[in-house]
C-alpha positions in Angstrom: 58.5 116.9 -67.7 56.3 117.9 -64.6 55.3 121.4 -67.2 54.4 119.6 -70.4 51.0 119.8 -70.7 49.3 116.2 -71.4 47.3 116.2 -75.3 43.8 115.3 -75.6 44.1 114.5 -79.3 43.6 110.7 -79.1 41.3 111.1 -76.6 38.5 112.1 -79.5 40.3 109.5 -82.0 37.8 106.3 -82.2 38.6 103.5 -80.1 41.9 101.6 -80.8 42.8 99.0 -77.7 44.9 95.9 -78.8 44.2 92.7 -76.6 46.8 91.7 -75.3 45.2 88.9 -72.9 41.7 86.8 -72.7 40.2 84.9 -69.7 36.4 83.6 -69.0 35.9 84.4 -65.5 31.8 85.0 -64.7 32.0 86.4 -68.3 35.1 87.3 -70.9 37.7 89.3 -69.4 40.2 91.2 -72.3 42.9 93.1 -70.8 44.7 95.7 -73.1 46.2 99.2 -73.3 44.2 101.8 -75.2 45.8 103.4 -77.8 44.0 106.1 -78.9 39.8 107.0 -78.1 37.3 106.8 -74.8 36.9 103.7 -73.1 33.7 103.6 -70.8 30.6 101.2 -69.2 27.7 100.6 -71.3 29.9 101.5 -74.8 28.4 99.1 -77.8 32.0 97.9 -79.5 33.0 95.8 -82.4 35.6 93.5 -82.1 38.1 93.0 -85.0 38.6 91.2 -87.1 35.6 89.2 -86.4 32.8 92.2 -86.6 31.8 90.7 -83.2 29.6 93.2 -80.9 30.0 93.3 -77.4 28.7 95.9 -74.5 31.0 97.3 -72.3 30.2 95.8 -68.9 32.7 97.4 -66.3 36.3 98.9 -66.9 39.0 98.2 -64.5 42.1 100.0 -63.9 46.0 97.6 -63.6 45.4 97.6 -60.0 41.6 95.9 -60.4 39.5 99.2 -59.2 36.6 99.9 -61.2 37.1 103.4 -63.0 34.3 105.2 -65.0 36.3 105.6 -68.4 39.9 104.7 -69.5 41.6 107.3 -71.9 44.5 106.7 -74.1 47.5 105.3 -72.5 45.7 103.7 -69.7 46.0 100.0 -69.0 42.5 98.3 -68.6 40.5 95.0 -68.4 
């Protein structure tokens, strides 16, 4: 496994990350996985099913470090 090379090909898909939790803490905290697309600070999303928009205000990594941008596979909040 250590010589498969890793596929960007969700990594240009649009944005898929289902919530998986919800929590108000100095603002609404989601936490997901994403599934396919380029998480990063500052991105203008649209929440489904709602249509509700929301910026981007920080992305944090499992271990709570701030990252610059979460691809696919990477568990965020």
């Amino acid at each position: 496994m250590d010589t498969m090379q890793w596929s960007h090909a969700n990594s240009v898909a649009p944005l898929m990350m289902p919530v998986s939790e919800k929590y108000k803490d100095m603002g609404t905290i989601i936490v997901g996985k994403v599934e396919s697309g380029l998480l990063k600070r500052g991105d203008i999303l649209t929440l489904m099913p709602n249509k509700d928009t929301v910026e981007v205000a920080a992305v944090y990594n499992e271990i709570e470090e701030e990252v610059a941008q979460a691809l696919c596979g990477d568990n965020v909040q």
